[in-house]
N, C-alpha and C positions, 0 to 999 in steps of 0.2 A: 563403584557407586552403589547405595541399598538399594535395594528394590523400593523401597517403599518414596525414594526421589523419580527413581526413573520413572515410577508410575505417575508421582504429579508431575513430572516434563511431559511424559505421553498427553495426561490428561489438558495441559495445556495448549499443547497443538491440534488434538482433536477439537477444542473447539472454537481452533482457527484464532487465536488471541495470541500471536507471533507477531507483536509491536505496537504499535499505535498510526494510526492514521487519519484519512477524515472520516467523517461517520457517514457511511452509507443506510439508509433506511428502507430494508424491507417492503415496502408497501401492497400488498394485495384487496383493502381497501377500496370498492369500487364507486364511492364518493366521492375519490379525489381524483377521479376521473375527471368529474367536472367540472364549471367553469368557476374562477375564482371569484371572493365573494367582492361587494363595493370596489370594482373596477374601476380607476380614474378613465378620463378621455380625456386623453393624449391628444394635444398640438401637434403640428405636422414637425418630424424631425427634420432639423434644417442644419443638423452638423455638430459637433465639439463644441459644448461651449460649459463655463464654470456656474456649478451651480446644483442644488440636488443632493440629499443626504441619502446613501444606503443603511438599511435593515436587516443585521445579517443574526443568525440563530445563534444562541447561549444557553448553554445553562449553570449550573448554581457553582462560580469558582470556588474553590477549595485555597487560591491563590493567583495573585496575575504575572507573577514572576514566570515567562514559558519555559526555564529550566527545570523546576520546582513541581511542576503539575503534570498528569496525565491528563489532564482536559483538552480535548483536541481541539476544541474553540476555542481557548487560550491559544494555542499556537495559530489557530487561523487572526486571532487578534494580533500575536506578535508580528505577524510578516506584513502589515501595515504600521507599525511601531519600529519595529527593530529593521536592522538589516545586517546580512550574514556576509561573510569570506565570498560565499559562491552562492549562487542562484541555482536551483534545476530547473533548466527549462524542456525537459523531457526526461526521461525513465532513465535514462543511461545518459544523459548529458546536462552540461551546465556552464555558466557563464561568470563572467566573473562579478562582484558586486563592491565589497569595503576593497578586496581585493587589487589590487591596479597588475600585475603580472606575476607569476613566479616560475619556478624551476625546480625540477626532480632531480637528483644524483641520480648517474648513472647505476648505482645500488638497488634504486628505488626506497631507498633509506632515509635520506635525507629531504625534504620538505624546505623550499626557500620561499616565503611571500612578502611582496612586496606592496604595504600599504598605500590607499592613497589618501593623499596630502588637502590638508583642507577642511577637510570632515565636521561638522560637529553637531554636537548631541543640543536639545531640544532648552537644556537649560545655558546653551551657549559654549558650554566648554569643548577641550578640542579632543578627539578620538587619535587613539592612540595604539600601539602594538600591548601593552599595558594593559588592556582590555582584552584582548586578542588570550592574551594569559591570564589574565583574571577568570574571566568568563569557563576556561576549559579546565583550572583550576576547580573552578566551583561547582562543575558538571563532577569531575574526579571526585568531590568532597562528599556530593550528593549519594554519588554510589547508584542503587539500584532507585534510589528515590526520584531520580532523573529520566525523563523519557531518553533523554541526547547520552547516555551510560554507554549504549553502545557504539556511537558514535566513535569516542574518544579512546576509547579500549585499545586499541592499536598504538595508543600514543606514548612512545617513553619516556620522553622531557620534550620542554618548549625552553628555546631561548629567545629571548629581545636582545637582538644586540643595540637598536637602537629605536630613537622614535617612531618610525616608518617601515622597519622591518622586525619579520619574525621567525625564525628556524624550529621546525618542529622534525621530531628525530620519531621513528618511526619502529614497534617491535620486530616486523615484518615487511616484506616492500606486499605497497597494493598500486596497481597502477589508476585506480576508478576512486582513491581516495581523498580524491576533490569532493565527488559529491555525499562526502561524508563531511565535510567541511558546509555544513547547510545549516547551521542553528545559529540561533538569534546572538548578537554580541552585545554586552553586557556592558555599561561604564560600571568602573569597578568602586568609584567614589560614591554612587548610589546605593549599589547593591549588597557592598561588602558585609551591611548589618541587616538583611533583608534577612529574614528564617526561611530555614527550607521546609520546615512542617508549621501549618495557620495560615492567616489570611491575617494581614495587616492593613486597616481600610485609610491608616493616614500615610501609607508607602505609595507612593505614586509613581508610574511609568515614565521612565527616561530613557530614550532612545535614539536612535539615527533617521530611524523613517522618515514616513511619504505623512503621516497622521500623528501626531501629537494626543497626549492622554489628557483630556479634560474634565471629566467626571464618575464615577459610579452613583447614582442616585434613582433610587426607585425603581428599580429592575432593571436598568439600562447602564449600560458600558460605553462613554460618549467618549468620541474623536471629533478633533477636527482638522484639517489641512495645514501641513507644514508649507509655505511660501516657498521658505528658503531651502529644501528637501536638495540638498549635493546633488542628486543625479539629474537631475535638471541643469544643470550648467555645466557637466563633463561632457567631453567630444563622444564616449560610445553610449552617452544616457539619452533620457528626451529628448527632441527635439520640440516638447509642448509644456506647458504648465500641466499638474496634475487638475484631471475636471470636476471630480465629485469635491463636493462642500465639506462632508465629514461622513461619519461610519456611528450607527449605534448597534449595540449586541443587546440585542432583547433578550434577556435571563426569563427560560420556561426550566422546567420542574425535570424535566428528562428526554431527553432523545423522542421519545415516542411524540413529542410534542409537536415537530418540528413541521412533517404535512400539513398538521391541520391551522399551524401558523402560519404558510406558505399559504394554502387557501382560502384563511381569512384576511389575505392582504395584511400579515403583520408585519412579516421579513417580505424580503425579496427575490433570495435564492432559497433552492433546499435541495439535495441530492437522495435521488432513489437507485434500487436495483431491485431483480425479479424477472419475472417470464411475462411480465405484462407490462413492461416500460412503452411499448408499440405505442400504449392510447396517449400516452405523456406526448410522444411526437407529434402524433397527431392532431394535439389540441391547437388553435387558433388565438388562446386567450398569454400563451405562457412561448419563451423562446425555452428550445430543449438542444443540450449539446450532449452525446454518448462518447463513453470514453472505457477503455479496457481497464477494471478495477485489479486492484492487488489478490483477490480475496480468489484461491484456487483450487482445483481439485486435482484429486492424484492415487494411480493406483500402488497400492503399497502388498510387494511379494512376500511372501515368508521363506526365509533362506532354512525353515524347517520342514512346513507343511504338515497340513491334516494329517493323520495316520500314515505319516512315512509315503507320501506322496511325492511326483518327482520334481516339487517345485524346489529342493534342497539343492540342486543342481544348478548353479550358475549360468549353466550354457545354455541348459533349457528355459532359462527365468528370462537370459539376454535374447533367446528367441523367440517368445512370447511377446515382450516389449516391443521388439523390432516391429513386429509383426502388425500390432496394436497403432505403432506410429505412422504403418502405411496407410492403414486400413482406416485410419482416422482422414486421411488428406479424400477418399474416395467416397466415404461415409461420416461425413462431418457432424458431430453433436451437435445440436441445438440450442443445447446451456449456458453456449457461450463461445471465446473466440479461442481456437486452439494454439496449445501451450508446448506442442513436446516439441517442436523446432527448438524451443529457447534452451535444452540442455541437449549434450554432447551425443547420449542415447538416443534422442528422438529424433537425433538428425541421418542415425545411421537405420534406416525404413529397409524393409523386407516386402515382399507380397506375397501372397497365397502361396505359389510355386517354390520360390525360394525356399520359405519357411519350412514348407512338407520335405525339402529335398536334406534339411538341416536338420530337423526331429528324426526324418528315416536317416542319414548318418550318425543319431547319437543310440540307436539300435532300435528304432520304433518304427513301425510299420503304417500302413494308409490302406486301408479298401475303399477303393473309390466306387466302388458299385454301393457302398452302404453309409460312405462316408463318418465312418469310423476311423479312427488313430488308435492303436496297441500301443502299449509299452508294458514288457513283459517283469513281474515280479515272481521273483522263486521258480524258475524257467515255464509262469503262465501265463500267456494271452490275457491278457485285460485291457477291455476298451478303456481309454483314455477317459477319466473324471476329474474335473475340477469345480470347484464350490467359490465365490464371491460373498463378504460379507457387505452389508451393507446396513444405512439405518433408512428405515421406509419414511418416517417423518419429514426429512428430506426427500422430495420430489424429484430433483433431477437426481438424484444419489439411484432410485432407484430406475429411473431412463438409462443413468449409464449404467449399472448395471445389466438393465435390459440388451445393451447396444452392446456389451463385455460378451454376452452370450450368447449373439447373433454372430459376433464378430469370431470366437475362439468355435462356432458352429461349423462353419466354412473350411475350417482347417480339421472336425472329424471329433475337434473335442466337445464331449459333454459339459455344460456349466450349469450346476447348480446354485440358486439363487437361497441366501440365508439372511433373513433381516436380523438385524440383533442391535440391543440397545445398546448405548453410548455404554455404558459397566460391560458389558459383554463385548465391546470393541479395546475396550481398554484389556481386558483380562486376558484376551487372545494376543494381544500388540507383547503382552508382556511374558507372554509362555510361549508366541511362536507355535500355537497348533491352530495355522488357519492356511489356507493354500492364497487366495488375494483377497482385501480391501479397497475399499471403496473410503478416502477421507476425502479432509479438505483446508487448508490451512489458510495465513496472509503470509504476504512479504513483509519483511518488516522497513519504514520507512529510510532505514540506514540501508538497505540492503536490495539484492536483486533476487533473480529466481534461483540462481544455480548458486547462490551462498548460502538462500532459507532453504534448499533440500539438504544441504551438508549438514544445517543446525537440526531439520527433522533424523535426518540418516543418525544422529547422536542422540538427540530426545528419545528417538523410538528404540534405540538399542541393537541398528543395522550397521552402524560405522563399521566402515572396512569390508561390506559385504560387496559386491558386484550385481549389480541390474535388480534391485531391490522396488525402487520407486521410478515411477514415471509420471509429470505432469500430462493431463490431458487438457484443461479449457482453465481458464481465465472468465471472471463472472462479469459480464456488461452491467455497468452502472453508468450512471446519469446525473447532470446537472439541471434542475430546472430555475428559469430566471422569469424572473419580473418581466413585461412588455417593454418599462420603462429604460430598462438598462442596456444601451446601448454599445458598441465596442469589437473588436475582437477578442473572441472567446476561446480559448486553446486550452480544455482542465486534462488534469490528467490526475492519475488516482494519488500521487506525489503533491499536487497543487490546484484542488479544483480552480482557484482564482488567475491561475498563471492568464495574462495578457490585462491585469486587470488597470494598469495604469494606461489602458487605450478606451478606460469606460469613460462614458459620460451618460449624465440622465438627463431622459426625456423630460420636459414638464408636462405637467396635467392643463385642465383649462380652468383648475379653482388653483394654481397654485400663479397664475398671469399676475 
């Protein structure tokens, strides 16, 4: 590959933009601290009952087709319009949805599902396997234009053998490749002439959903409630009618917009993240639910090192890590919720003792009166150095660095501390003359932790190395809700809305 790719794949995961997900919001703002504005007074909640439109955040589509867009609010719009093969109803797990059961070859190769029967789309007609293959078709066609691209990448042909079933054949076996089977399903009679680049304002949504597509007008994105919505009348679906009335997606100008809609009462949800979610909790006026976001941090070794430093050494880079993953359970970061259990390295932990008994087997020495580590170059004593890059702009970037050097203290090593700009992170990622880093990337929403390290270990140019990178924390982010929105609430950073056909809304006492 040139250099001059690896450097834009570097440059893409340094600033964490590995996928697409929901938009988390920043907010350090200490206005929105406060109480929201024109607050209804709420009626006494007295239960589920139908009735009550939500207000959810948008901004300016590009397109409503959710294959077609990176708009991440288009796909929070699709998952009350459409309905997928599989649900996730948590990080590593899922359910099934258009899906009624299927079966894996023992290969892991082969893909059998079995449709269910009955189904239909919003303008009456009936769902089919046909869509099933249309839909993953049009994802393939799409290419990189597609958020769901990499969804489907694994996939080597799809057959129909018949109405109700579909075989999909597979490059490689993935045993977790249901919940890659998670994107909206298409009728392929609507969408076949739908463009994948523009916005077409007389194409209208046709779907399976819970919410039917009623308008675009005047800045607003109207739904209103399918009656007849399938999962309502199958044995593993509802057991209720759905409660809200319909959905509008208020179209604001950008992201940035989204708080200060949230607290002037426009929407109803908004998702933040930061070192000051506490006050969110704490409020009285807004319900808050916390949830472990995608978005992580991670130190990354050089299998070269500063000036022929001993970080070139595998054994010593897996003993540092080790080291790092104990020391982390006993001195836990504060940035967030700790990540190295989730890969293979950070489960095999070391402590103090251990560690010094491993660096002095690989010829390095300890004085514990001075708390110094030797490792001798060109047969000389030299205490132990190692340097951290980091970018200070980031806050916690340099806590954990702080905490990198407190930690690597205790075992004799020096760490010196080097902030350096996002060019000057890049430039070292790509020459390999740094001893460790401090980044931070996402998960991508097709994917989990220990697949986005494979794709960084390739982006950054470590493939094939040993004990190069290690997660440390996972950043806390937050839902905030309306007073009025009732229900159980279960987000997770894959679905803020998951549990949301248990909402119902409160009335006001002007809306009696």
């Amino acid at each position: 590959m040139k250099k001059t790719a690896i450097v834009a794949l570097i440059f893409v995961f340094l600033l964490g933009l590995a996928g697409c997900g929901q938009q988390v919001i920043n907010q350090e703002d200490y206005s929105y601290y406060a109480v929201r504005e024109e607050m209804p007074v709420l009626t006494q909640d007295s239960g589920p009952a139908q009735g009550g439109r939500l207000r959810l955040f948008m901004t300016t589509p590009d397109s409503l087709n959710p294959i077609y867009t990176f708009n991440p609010y288009i796909s929070d719009l699709s998952l009350f319009v459409f309905d997928s093969l599989f649900v996730a109803d948590g990080e590593k797990s899922c359910v099934n949805s258009l899906a009624e059961s299927w079966q894996l070859s023992e290969d892991g190769m082969t893909l059998d599902i079995r449709l269910r029967d009955g189904v239909k789309y919003h303008d009456g007609s009936e769902f089919s396997a046909k869509d099933v293959a249309f839909t993953i078709e049009a994802i393939r066609n799409a290419g990189s234009r597609s958020p769901y691209n990499d969804y489907i990448r694994n996939i080597d042909s799809v057959m129909v053998p018949d109405r109700l079933n579909i075989r999909i054949i597979l490059k490689k076996p993935d045993p977790d490749y249901l919940l890659k089977l998670t994107f909206p399903i298409l009728p392929g009679h609507v969408f076949e002439d739908w463009p994948i680049d523009g916005y077409d304002p007389d194409k209208k949504l046709i779907g399976t959903g819970a919410y039917k597509y009623d308008s675009f007008n005047e800045g607003v994105i109207s739904l209103y409630r399918n009656d007849d919505w399938w999962y309502a009348s199958v044995p593993d679906g509802l057991d209720h009618p759905i409660w809200i009335d319909g959905i509008d997606f208020i179209v604001h100008d950008g992201d940035y917009e989204m708080m200060a809609a949230f607290q002037k009462n426009i929407i109803d949800i908004a998702t933040v993240s930061g070192n000051n979610m506490d006050y969110y909790s704490n409020r009285s006026d807004i319900l808050y639910s916390q949830y472990v976001g995608n978005r992580f941090e991670y130190i990354l070794i050089s299998a070269t090192g500063a000036d022929g430093r001993r970080t070139e050494s595998s054994e010593f880079r897996a003993a540092l890590l080790k080291y790092l993953a104990g020391y982390i359970d006993l001195n836990p970061l504060e940035t967030g919720i700790p990540a190295v259990t989730e890969v293979d390295l950070g489960r095999e932990k070391a402590g103090r003792e251990d560690t010094l008994e491993a660096l002095e087997q690989m010829g390095m020495t300890y004085d514990e009166k001075k708390n110094t580590l030797y490792s001798y170059r060109n047969g000389v004593k030299t205490a132990l150095t190692l340097s951290v890059k980091y970018n200070s702009l980031d806050l916690d970037r340099q806590i954990t660095a702080e905490w990198i050097q407190a930690a690597l203290q205790e075992i004799g090593i020096k760490v010196v501390l080097e902030n350096a700009s996002q060019e000057d992170e890049i430039k070292a990622v790509s020459n390999g003359r740094f001893d460790m880093m401090i980044l931070g990337s996402r998960i991508p929403l097709y994917s989990n932790l220990e697949e986005t390290l494979e794709l960084l270990s390739r982006a950054l140019g470590v493939e094939g190395r040993e004990a190069v990178i290690l997660p440390l924390y996972r950043k806390r982010e937050a839902v905030l809700y309306s007073m009025e929105i009732r229900g159980v609430k279960n987000p997770f950073w894959k679905n803020i809305f998951n549990g949301w056909t248990e909402w119902y809304i409160v009335q006001s006492e002007s809306d009696k």
